[in-house]
Residue, then its C-alpha position, 0 to 999 in steps of 0.5 A: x365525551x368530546x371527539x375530535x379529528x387527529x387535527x382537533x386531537x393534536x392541538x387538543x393533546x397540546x393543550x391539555x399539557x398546557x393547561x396540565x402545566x398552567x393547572x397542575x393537578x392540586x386543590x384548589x383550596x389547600x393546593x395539596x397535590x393529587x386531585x383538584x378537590x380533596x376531601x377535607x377541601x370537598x366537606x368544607x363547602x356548605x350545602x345551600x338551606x331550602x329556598x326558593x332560588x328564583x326570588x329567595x323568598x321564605x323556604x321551600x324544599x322544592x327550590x321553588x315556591x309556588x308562585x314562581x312555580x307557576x311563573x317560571x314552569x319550573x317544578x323543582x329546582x336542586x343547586x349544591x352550592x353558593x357561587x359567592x363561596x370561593x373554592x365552589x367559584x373558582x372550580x366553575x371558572x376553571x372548568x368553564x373557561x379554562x376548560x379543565x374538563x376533569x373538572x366536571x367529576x368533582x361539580x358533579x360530585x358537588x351536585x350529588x350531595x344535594x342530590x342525595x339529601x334531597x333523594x332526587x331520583x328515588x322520586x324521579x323515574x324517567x331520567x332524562x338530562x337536557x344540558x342548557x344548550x349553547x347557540x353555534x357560535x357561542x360554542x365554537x368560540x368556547x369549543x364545548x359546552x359545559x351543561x353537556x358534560x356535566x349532564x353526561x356525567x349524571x347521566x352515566x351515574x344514575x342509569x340515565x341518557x342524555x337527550x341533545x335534540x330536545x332542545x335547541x338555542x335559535x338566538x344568540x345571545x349575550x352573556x348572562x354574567x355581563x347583565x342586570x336582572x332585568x336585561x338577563x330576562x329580556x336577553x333569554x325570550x324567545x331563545x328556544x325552541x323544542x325539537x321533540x317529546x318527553x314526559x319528564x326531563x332533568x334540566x342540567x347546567x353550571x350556574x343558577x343566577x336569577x333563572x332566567x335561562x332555566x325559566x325560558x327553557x321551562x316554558x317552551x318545553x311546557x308548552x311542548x308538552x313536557x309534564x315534569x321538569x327539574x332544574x339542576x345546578x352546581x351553584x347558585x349566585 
């Protein structure tokens, strides 16, 4: 939950009737009035095949084959969704960008399905979530964090807690979207640190594109001493 002072809370209150009017409550696929994702709309969104979606190389019911295990720290890797599927991209820019916060009820109900079928945390006991944080300027321009409310949301769902401090962004970088493969990897070195411990940790944010932020965040939480980390996502593209 996102907290505001009675300042913040009015412009905030503003806002929101705004983006209620630019964005009235509907679906996004069959503009239906009542929710933003109806369950006809919902059921019609694929789940993604096993693959390993760091180089999409063969199947892997880990998200990750064993090669980019090793390179990358990262141990499983959960995505519900295709960010090419347009009903799952235009959730994402809502919710990222216009800030529907509302919005992160139904990522998150897209991410349980993959969650479900992979029966994730019957296998996974210490349910920590680490949201991908921003860096503080990227979240004063944008106004919240979208991994944080998502990773809230699992959280509270599965009897979890939400770790903040675990990791921090000391580089502010430039967009991911923006960027080639190549400049994603170079963009994300060396842009965090850890502040603490954990035994096991589930990684939280909104999209997996090439995994270089996922990969950057792994390494320094390996080397911390972080023994089992599980990356999660709503889309993959």
């Amino acid at each position: 939950m996102l907290h505001f002072g009675k300042k913040e809370g009015r412009k905030f209150s503003i806002w929101k009737i705004f983006l209620d009017y630019v964005f009235p409550k509907q679906c996004f696929g069959c503009q239906n009035e009542g929710e933003y994702l109806c369950s006809a709309c919902f059921d019609k969104i694929e789940l993604l095949e096993n693959k390993c979606y760091l180089c999409s190389g063969g199947t892997s019911n880990l998200g990750v084959c064993n090669l980019c295990q090793k390179e990358s720290n990262i141990d499983e890797i959960i995505v519900s969704s295709h960010y090419d599927n347009e009903l799952s991209s235009k959730l994402i820019e809502a919710f990222k960008y216009n800030f529907v916060e509302s919005l992160g009820e139904t990522l998150v109900n897209l991410i349980e399905r993959q969650v479900f079928e992979k029966q994730l945390f019957s296998r996974f006991e210490n349910k920590v979530f680490v949201p991908i944080p921003l860096h503080k300027k990227r979240q004063i321009e944008r106004g919240f964090n979208q991994a944080e409310i998502l990773a809230r949301l699992l959280a509270k769902k599965h009897g979890g807690f939400i770790e903040l401090k675990l990791l921090k962004r000391k580089k502010h970088t430039l967009q991911q979207a923006k960027l080639t493969r190549e400049e994603r990897l170079v963009n994300m070195k060396e842009s965090f640190i850890v502040q603490g411990q954990a035994e096991e940790i589930v990684l939280v944010d909104d999209v997996l594109t090439t995994g270089a932020t996922f990969s950057e965040a792994a390494k320094v939480l390996k080397m911390a001493g972080v023994k089992k980390i599980i990356c999660v996502a709503v889309c993959h593209g």
